[in-house]
Backbone of each chain as ProteinMPNN parsed JSONL, in Angstrom:
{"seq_chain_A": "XXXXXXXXXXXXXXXXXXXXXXXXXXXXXXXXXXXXXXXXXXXXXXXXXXXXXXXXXXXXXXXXXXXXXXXXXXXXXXXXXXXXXXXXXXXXXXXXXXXXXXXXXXXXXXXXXXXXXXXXXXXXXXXXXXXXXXXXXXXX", "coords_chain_A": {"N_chain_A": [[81.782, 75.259, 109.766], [81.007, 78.105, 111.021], [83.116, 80.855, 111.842], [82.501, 83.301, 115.218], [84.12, 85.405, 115.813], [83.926, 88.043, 115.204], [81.983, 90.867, 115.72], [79.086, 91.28, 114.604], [77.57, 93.28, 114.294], [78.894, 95.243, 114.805], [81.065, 95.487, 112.069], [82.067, 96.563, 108.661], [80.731, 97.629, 105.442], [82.317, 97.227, 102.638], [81.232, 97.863, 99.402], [82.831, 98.436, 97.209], [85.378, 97.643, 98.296], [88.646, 99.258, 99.165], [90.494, 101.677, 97.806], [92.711, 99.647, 95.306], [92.419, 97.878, 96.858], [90.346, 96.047, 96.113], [89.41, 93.861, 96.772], [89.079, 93.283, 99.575], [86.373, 93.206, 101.635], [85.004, 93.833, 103.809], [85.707, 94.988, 106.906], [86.585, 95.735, 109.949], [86.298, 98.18, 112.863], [88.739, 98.337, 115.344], [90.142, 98.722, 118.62], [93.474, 100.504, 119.073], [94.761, 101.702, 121.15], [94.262, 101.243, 124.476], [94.191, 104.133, 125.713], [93.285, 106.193, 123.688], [90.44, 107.035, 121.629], [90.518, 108.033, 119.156], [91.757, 107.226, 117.469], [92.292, 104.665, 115.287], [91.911, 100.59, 114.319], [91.651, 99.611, 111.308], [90.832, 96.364, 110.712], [90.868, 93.833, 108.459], [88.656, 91.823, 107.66], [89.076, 88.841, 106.467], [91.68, 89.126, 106.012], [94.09, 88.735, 108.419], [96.508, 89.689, 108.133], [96.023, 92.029, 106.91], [95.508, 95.574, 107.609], [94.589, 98.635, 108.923], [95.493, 101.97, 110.147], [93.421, 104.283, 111.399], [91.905, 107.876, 111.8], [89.803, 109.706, 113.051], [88.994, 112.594, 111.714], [87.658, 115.086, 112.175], [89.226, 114.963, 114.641], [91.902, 115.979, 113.902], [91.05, 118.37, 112.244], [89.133, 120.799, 113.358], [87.279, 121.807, 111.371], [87.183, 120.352, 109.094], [85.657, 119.774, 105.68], [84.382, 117.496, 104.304], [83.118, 117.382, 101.032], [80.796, 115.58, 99.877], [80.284, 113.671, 96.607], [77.006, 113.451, 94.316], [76.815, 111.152, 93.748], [78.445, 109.528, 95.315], [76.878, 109.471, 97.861], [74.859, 108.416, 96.768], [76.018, 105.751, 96.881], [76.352, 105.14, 99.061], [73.771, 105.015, 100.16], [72.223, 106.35, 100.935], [70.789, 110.396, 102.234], [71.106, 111.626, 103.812], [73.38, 113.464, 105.51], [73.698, 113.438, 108.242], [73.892, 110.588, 108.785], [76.511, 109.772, 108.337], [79.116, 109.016, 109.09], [83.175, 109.698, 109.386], [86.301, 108.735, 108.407], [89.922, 108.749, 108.552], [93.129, 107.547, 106.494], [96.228, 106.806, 108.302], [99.475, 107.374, 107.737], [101.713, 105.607, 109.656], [104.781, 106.692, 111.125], [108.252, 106.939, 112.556], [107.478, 109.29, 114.055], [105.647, 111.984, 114.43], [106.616, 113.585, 112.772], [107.316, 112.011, 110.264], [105.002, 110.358, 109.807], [101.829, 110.476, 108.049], [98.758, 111.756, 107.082], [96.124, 110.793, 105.44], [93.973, 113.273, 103.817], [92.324, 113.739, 101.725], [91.62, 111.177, 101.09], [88.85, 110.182, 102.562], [87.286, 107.635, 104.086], [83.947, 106.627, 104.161], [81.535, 106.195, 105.919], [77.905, 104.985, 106.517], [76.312, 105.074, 108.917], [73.823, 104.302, 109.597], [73.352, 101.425, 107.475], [75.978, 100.503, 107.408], [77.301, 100.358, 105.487], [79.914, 101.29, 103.377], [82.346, 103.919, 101.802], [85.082, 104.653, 100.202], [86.475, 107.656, 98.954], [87.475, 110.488, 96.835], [87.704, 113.323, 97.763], [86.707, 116.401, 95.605], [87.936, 118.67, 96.467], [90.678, 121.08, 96.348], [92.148, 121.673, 98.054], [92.838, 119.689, 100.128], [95.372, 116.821, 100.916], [96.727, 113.726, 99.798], [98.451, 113.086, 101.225], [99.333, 114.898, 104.418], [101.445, 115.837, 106.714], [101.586, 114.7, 110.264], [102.358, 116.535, 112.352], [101.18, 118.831, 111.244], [98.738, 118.892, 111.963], [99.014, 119.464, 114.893], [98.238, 121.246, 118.161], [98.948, 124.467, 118.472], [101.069, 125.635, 121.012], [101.057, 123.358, 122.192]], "CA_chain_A": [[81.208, 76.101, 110.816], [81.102, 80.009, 111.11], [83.66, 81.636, 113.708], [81.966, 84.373, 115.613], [85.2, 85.618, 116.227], [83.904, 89.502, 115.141], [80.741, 91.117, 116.177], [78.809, 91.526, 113.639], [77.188, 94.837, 114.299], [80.49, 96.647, 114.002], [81.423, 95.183, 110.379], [81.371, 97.744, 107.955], [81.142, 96.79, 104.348], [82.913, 98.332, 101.331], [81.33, 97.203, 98.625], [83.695, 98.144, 96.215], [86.844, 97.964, 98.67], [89.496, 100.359, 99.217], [91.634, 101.813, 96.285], [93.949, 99.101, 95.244], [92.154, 96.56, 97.701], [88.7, 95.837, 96.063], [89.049, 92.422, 96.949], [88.022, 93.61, 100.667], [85.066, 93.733, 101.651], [84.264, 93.479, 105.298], [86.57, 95.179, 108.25], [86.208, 96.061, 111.714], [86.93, 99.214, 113.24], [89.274, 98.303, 116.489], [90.739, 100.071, 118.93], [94.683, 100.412, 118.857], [95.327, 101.815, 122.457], [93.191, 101.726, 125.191], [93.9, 105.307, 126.007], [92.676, 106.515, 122.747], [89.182, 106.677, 120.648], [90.573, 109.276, 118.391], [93.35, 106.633, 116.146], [91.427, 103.181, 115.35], [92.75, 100.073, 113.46], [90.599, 98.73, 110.443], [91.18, 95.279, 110.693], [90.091, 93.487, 107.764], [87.85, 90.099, 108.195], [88.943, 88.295, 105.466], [92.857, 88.712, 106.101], [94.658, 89.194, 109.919], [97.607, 90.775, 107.993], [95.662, 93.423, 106.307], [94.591, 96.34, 108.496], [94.706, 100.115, 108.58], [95.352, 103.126, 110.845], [92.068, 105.08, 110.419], [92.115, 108.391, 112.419], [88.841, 111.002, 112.945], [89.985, 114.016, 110.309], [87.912, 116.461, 112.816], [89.716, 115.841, 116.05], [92.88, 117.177, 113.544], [91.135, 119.424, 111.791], [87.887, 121.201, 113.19], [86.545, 122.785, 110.386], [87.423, 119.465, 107.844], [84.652, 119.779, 105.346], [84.505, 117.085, 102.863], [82.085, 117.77, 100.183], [80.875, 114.548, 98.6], [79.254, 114.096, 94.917], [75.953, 112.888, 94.312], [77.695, 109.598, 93.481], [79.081, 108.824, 96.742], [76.022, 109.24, 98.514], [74.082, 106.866, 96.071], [76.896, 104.153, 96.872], [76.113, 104.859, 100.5], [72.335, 104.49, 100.509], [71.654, 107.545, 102.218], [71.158, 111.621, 101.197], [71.54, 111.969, 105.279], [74.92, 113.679, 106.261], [74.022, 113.706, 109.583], [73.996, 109.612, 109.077], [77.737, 109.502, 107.992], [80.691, 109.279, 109.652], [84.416, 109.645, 108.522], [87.745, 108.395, 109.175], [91.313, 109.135, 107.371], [93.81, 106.559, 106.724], [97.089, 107.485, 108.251], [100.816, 106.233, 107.424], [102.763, 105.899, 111.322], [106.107, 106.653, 110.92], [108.565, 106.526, 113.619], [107.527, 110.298, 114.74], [104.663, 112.632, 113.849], [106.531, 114.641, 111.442], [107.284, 111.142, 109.754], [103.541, 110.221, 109.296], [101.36, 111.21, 106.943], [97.294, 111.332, 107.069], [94.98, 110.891, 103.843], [92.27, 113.99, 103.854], [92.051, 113.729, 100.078], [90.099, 110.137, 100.374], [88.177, 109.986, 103.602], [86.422, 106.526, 104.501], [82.958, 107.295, 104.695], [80.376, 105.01, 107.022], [76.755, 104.902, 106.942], [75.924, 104.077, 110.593], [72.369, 103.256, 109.756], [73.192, 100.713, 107.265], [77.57, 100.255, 107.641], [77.675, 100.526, 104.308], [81.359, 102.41, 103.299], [83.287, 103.741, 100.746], [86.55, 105.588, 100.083], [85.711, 108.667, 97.937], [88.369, 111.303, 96.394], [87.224, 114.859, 97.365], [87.261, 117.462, 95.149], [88.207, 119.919, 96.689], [92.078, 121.235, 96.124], [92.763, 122.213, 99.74], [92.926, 118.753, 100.45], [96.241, 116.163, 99.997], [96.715, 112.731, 100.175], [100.109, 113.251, 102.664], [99.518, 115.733, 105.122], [102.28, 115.29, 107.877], [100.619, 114.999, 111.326], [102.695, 117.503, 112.705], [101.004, 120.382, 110.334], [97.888, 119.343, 113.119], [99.839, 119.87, 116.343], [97.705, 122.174, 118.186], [99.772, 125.846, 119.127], [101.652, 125.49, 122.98], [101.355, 121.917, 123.162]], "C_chain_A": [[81.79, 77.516, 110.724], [81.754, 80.551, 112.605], [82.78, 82.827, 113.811], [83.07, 85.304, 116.154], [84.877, 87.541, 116.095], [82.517, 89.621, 115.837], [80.373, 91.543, 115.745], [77.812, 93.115, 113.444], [78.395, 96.26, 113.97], [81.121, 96.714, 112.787], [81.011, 96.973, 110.29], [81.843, 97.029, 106.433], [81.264, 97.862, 103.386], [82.636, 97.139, 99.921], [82.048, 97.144, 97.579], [85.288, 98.567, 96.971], [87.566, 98.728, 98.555], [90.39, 100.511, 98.372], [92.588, 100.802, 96.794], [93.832, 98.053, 95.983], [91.184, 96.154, 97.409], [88.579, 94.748, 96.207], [88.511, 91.862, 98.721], [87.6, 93.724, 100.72], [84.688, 94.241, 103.026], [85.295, 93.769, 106.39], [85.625, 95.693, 109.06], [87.24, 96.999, 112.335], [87.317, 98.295, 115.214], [90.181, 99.018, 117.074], [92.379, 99.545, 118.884], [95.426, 100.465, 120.414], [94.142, 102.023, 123.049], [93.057, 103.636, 125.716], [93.22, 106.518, 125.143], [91.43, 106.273, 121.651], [89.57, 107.471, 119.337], [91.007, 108.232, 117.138], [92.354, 105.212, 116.761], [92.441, 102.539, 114.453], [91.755, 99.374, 112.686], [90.685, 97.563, 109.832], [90.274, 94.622, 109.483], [89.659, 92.05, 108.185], [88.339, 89.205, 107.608], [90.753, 88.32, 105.897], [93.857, 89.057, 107.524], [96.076, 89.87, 109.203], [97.407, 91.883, 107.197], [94.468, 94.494, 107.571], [95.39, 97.795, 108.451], [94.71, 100.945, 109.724], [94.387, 104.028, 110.864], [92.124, 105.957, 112.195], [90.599, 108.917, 112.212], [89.376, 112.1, 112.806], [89.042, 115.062, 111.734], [88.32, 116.567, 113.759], [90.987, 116.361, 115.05], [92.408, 118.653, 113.279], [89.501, 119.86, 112.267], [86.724, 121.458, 111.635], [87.115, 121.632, 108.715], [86.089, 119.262, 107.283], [84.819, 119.24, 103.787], [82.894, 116.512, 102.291], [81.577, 116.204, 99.424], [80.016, 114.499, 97.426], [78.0, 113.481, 95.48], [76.373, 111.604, 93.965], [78.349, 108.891, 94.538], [77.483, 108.881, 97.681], [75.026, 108.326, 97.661], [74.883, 105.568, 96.617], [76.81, 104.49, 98.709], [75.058, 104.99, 101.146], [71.441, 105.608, 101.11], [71.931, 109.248, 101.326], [71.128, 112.321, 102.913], [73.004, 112.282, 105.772], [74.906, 113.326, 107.651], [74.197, 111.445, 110.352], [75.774, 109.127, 109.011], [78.788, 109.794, 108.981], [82.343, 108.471, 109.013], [85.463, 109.45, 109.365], [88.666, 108.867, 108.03], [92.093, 108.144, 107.595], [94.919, 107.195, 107.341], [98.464, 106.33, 108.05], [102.139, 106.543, 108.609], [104.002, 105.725, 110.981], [106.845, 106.146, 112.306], [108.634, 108.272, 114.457], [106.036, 111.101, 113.645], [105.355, 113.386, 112.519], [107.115, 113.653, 110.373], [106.354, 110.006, 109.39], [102.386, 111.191, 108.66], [99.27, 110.461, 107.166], [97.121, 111.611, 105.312], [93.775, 111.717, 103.706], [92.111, 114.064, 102.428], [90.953, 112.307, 100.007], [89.457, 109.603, 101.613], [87.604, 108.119, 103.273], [84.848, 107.225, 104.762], [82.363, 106.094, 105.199], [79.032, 105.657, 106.918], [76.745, 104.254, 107.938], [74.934, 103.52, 109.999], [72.446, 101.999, 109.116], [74.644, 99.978, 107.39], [77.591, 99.879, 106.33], [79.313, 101.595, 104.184], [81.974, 102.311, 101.659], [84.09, 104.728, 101.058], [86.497, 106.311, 99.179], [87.393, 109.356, 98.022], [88.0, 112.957, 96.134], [87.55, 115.48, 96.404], [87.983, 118.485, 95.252], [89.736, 119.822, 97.231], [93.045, 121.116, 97.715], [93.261, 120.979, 100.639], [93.641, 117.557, 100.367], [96.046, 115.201, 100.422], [98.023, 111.947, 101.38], [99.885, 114.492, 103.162], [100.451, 115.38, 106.261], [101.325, 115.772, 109.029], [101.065, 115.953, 112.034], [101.968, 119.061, 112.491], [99.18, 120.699, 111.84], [97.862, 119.448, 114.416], [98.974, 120.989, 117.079], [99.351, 123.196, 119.109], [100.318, 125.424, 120.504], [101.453, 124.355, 123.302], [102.802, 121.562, 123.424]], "O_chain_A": [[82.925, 77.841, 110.374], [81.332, 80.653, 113.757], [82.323, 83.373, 112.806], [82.711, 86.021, 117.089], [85.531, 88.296, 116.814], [81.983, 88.679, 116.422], [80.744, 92.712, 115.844], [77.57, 93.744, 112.414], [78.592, 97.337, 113.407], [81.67, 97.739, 112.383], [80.427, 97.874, 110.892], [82.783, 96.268, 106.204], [80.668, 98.933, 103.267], [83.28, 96.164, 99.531], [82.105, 96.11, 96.912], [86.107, 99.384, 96.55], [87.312, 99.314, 97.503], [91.141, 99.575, 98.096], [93.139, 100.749, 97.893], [94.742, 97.225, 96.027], [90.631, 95.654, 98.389], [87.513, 94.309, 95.775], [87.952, 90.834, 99.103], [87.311, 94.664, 99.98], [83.942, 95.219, 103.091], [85.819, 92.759, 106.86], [84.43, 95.979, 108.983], [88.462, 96.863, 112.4], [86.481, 97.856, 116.003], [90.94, 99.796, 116.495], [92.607, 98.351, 118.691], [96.286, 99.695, 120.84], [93.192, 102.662, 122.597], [92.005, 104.211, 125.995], [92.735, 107.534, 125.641], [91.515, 105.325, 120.87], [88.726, 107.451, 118.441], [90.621, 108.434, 115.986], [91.929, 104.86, 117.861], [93.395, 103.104, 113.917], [91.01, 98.576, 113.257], [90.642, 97.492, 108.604], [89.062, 94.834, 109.488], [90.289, 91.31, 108.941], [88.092, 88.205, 108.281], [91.108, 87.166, 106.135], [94.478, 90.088, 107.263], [96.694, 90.64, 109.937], [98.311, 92.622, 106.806], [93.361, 94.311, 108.077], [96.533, 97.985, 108.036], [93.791, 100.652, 110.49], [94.651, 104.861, 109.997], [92.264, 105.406, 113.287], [90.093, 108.555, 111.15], [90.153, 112.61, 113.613], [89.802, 115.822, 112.334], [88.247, 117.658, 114.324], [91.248, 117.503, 115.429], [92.888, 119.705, 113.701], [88.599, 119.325, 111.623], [85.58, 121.152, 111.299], [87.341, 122.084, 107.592], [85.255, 118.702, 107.995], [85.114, 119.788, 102.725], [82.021, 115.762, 102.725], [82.133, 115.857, 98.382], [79.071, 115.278, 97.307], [77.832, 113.092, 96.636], [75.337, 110.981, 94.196], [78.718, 107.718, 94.487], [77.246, 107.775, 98.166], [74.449, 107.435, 98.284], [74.324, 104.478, 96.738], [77.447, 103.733, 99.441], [75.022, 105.087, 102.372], [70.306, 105.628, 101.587], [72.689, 109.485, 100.385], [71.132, 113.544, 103.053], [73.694, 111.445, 106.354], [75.925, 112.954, 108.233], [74.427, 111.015, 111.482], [76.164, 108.156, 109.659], [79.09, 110.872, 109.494], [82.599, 107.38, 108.503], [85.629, 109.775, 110.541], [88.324, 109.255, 106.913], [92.035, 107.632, 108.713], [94.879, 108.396, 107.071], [98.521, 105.104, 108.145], [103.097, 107.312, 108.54], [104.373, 104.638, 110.536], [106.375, 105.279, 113.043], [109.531, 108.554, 115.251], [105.64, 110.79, 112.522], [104.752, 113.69, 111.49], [107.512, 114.273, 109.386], [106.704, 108.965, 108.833], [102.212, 112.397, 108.835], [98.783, 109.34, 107.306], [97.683, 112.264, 104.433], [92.677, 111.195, 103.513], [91.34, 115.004, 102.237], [89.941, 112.197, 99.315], [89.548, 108.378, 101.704], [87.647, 107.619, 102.148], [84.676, 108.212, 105.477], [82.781, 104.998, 104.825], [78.96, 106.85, 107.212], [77.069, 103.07, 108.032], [74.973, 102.307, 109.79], [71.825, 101.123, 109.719], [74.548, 98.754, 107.485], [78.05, 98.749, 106.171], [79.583, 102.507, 104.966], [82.074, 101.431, 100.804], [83.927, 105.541, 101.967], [86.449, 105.651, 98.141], [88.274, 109.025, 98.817], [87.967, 113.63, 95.104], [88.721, 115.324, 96.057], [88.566, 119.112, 94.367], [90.147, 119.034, 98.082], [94.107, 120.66, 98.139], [93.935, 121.138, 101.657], [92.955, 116.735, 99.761], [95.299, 115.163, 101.4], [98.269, 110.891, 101.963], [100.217, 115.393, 102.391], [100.056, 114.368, 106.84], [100.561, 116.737, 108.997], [100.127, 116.522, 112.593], [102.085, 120.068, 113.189], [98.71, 121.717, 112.349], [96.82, 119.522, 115.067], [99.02, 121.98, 116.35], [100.257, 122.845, 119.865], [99.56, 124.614, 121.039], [101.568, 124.02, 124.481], [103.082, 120.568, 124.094]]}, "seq_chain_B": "XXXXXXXXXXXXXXXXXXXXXXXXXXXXXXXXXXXXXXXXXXXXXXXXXXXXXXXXXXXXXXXXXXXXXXXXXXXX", "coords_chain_B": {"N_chain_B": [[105.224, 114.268, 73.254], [101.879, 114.716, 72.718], [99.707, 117.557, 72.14], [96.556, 118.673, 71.527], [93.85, 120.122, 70.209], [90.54, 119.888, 70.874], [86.86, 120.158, 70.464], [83.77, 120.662, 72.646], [81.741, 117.518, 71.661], [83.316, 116.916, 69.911], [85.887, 114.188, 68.6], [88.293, 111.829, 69.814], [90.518, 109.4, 68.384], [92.244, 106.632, 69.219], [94.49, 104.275, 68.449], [93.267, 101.615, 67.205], [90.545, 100.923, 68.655], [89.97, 102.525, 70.697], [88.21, 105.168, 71.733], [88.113, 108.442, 72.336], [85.639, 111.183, 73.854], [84.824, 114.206, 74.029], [81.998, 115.758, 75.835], [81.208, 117.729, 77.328], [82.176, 120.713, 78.126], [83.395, 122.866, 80.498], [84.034, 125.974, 82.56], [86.334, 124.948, 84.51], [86.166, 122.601, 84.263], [86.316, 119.128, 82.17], [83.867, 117.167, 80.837], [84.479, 113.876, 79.452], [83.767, 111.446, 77.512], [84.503, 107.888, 77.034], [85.375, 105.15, 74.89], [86.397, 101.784, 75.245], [88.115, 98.92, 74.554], [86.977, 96.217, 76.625], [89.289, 95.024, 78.873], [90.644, 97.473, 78.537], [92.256, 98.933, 81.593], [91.176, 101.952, 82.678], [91.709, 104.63, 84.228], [91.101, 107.398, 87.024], [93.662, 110.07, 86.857], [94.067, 110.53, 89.881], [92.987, 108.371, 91.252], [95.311, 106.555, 90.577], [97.165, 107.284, 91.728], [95.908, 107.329, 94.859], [95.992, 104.808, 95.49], [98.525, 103.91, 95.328], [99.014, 105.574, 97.859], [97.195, 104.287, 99.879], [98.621, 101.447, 99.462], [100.861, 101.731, 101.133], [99.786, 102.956, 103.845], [99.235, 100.561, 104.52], [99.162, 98.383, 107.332], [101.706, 97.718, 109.668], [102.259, 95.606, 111.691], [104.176, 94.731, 113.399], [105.239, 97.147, 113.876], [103.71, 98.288, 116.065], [104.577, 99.097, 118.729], [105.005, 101.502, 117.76], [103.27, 103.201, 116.7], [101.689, 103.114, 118.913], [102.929, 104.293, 120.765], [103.424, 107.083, 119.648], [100.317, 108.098, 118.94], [100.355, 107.981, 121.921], [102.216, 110.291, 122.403], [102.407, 112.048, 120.654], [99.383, 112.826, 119.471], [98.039, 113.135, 121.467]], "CA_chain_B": [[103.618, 113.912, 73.892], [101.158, 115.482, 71.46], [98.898, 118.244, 72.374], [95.776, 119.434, 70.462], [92.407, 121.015, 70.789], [88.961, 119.571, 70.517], [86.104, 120.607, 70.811], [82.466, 119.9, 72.663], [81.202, 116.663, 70.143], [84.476, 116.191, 68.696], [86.215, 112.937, 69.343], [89.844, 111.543, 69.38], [90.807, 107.796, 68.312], [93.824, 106.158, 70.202], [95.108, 103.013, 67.815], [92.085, 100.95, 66.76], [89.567, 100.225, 69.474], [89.578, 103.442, 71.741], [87.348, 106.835, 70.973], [87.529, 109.59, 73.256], [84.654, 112.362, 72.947], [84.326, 115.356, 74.923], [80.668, 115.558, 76.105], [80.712, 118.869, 77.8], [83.302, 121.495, 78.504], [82.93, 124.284, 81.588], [84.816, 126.961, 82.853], [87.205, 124.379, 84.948], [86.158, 120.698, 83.787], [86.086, 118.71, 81.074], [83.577, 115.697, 80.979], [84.711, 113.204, 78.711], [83.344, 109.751, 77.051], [85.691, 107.066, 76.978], [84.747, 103.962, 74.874], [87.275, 101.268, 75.037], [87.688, 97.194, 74.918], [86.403, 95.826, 78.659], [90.458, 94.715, 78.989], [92.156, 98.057, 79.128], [91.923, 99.844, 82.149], [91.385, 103.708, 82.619], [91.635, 104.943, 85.97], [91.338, 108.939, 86.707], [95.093, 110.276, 87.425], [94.451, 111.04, 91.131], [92.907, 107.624, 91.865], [96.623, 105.891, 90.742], [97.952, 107.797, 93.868], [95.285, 107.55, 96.048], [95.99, 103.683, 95.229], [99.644, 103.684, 95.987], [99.082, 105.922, 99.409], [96.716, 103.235, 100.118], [99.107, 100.461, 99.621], [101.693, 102.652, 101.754], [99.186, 102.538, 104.778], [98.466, 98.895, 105.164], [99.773, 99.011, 108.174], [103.31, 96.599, 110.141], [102.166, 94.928, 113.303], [105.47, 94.632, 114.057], [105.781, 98.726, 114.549], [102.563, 98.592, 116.574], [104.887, 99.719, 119.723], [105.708, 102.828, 117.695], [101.835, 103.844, 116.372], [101.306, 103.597, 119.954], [103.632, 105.53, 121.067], [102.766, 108.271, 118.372], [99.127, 108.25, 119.476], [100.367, 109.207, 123.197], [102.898, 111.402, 122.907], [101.86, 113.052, 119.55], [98.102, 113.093, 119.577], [96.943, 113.356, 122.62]], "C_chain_B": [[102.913, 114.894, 72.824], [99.618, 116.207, 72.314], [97.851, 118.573, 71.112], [94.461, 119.281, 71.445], [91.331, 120.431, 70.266], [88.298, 120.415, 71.243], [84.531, 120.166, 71.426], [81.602, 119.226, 71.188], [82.213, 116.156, 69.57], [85.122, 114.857, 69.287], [87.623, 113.102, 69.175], [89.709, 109.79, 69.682], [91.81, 107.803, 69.112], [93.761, 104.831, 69.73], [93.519, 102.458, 67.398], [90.781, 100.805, 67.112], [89.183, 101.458, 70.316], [89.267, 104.921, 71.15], [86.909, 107.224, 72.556], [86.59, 110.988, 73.061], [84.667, 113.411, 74.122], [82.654, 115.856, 74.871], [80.177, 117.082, 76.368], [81.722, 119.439, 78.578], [82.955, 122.84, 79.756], [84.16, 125.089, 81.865], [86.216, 126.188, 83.432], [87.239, 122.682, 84.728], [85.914, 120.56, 82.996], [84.776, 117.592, 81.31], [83.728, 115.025, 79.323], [83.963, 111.654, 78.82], [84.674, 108.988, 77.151], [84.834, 105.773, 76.563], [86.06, 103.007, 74.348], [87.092, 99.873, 75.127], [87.819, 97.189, 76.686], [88.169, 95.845, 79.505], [91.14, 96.21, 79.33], [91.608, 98.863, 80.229], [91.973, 101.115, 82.405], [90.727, 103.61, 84.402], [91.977, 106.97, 85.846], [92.816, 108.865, 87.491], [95.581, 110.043, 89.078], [94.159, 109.631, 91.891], [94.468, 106.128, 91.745], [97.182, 106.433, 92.278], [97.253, 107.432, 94.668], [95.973, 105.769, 96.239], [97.542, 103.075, 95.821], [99.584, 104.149, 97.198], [98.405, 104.624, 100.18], [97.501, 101.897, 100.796], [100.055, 100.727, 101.16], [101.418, 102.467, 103.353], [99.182, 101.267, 105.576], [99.973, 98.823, 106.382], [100.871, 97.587, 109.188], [102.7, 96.787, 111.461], [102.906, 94.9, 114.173], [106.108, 96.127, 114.407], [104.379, 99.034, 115.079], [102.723, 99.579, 117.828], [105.057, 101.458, 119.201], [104.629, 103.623, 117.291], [101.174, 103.955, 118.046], [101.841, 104.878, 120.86], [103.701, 107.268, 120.604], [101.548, 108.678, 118.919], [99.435, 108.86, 120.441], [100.876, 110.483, 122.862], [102.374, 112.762, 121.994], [100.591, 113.299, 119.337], [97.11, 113.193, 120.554], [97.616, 114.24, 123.69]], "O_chain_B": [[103.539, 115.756, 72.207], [98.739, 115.57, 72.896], [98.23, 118.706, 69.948], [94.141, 118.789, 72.527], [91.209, 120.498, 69.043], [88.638, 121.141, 72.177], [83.966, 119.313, 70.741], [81.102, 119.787, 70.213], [82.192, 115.162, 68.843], [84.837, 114.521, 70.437], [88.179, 114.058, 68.636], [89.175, 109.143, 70.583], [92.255, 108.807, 69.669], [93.07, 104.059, 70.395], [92.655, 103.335, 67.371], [89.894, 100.601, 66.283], [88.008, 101.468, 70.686], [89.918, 105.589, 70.346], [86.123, 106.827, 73.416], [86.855, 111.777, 72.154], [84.42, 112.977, 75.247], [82.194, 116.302, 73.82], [79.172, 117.603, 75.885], [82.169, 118.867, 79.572], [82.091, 123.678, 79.497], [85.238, 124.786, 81.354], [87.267, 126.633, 82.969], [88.108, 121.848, 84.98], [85.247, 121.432, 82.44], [84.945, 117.104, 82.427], [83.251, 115.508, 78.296], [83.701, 110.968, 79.807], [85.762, 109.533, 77.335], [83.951, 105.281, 77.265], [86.681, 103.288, 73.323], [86.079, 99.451, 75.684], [88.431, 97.823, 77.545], [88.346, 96.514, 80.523], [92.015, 96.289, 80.192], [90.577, 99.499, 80.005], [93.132, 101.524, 82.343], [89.961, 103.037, 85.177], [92.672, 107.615, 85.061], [93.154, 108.058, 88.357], [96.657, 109.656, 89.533], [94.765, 109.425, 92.943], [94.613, 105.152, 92.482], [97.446, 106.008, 93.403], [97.909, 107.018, 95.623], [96.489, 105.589, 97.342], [97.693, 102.086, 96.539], [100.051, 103.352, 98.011], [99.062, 104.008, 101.02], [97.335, 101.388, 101.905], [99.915, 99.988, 102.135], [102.275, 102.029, 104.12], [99.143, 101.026, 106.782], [101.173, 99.082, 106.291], [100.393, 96.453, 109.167], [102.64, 97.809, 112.144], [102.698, 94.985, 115.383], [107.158, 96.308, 115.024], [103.818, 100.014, 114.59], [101.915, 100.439, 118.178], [105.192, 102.413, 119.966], [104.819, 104.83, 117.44], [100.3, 104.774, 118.331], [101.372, 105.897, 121.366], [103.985, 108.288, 121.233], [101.63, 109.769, 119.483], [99.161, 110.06, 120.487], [100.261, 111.546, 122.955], [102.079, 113.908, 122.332], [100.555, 114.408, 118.805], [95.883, 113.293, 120.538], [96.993, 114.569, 124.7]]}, "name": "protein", "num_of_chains": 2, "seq": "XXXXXXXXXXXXXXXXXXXXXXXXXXXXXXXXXXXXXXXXXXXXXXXXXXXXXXXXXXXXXXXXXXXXXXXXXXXXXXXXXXXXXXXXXXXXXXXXXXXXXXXXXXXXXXXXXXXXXXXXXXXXXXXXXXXXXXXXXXXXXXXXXXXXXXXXXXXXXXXXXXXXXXXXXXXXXXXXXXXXXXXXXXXXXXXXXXXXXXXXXXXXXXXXXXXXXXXX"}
C-alpha cells in the first residue's frame, strides 16, 4: 500500500537530481518556521534524513538575475520565465556570517508542470558561498 | 602539467581510448568534443564544487534550533 503521507501537488521532480544526489528524485518544499515563507526545507520523499535549506535568492538579493541556457529550459519543459520559480540552497551555520547561500546553482521549478533542476549560471558575479551577512540590509 | 596549443579541428589523445577535439574557439570559450570509454567520467570543473557545496548543505536536524534561530534574528 501507498502512504499518502505527502501531497502530491507540491512534489517537485528533479529528473536528474541534485549535483552529487541524482539518485533523488522527488522532494517537497516545507516550511521550517512558521514565522517565515522566505527560508523553506526541501525534504526529500524517498529519504527523511535527506533535506535541504532552500532560501528565495530575491528576498536577498533584488535585482538576482539568473540567466539560464537554452539547455535548462529544454530540461524544464517550458521557454516561459514567467512560469519558473527559484530557490538557493543555503549552508546554516551557527550565525549568519557562518552560513553560506548557493547563487551560482539556483533550483529552478516549473510551477506549471514541477518539473526542477539545479543549473550552474554563467555568469561570474555569482559564487557558490556567499555569506548571508554580505545580504543584511543597511540599519538593520 | 603540460601546456600546448591547438587549434579549431585539431585534436589531442590522452593514453589509448580518449580524443579531445576543439570544435569551435571564441573570443572567451572554448567548445570542445570529448570522446571517451562510457566508464570514465568527465565532469566540467565547476560542477565538482557545486557537488561538494551540495553535499555541505544536506542539512542536521539536530541544529534545526539554530536554522531557526538564524531565520528570526538574521533574516527577518
Amino acid at each position: 500500500m501507498k502512504s499518502s503521507l505527502f501531497v502530491e501537488e507540491e512534489l517537485i521532480y528533479f529528473r536528474e537530481g541534485l549535483f552529487g544526489f541524482e539518485e533523488y528524485k522527488t522532494f517537497i518544499p516545507l516550511p521550517v518556521d512558521e514565522t517565515s515563507d522566505v527560508v523553506l526545507c526541501l525534504q526529500s520523499t524517498q529519504d527523511p534524513g535527506l533535506s535541504f535549506i532552500i532560501m528565495n535568492p530575491f528576498y536577498l538579493k533584488e535585482d538576482y538575475q539568473p540567466d539560464l541556457s537554452p539547455a535548462d529550459y529544454k530540461k524544464l519543459g517550458t521557454e516561459d520565465a514567467t512560469l519558473l520559480s527559484f530557490y538557493v540552497i543555503c549552508v546554516i551555520g551557527t550565525s549568519s556570517e557562518k552560513s553560506t547561500v548557493n547563487l551560482k546553482c539556483p533550483i529552478v521549478v516549473n510551477t506549471e508542470n514541477r518539473q526542477a533542476v539545479q543549473v550552474i549560471l554563467a555568469s561570474e558575479e555569482y559564487r557558490m558561498r556567499h555569506t548571508l551577512n554580505e545580504f543584511q540590509k543597511k540599519g538593520e | 602539467m603540460l601546456v600546448l596549443q591547438r587549434k579549431k579541428g585539431e585534436t589531442l589523445l590522452i593514453g589509448d581510448n580518449i580524443r579531445i577535439s576543439v570544435v569551435e574557439v571564441s573570443s572567451d570559450s572554448v567548445k570542445l568534443a570529448v570522446e571517451a570509454p562510457k566508464e570514465v567520467k568527465i565532469l566540467r570543473g565547476e560542477l565538482e564544487e557545486a557537488i561538494i557545496v551540495n553535499q555541505e548543505s544536506v542539512m542536521d536536524k539536530a541544529h534545526i534550533d539554530d536554522v531557526k534561530r538564524i531565520i528570526q534574528r538574521d533574516i527577518h
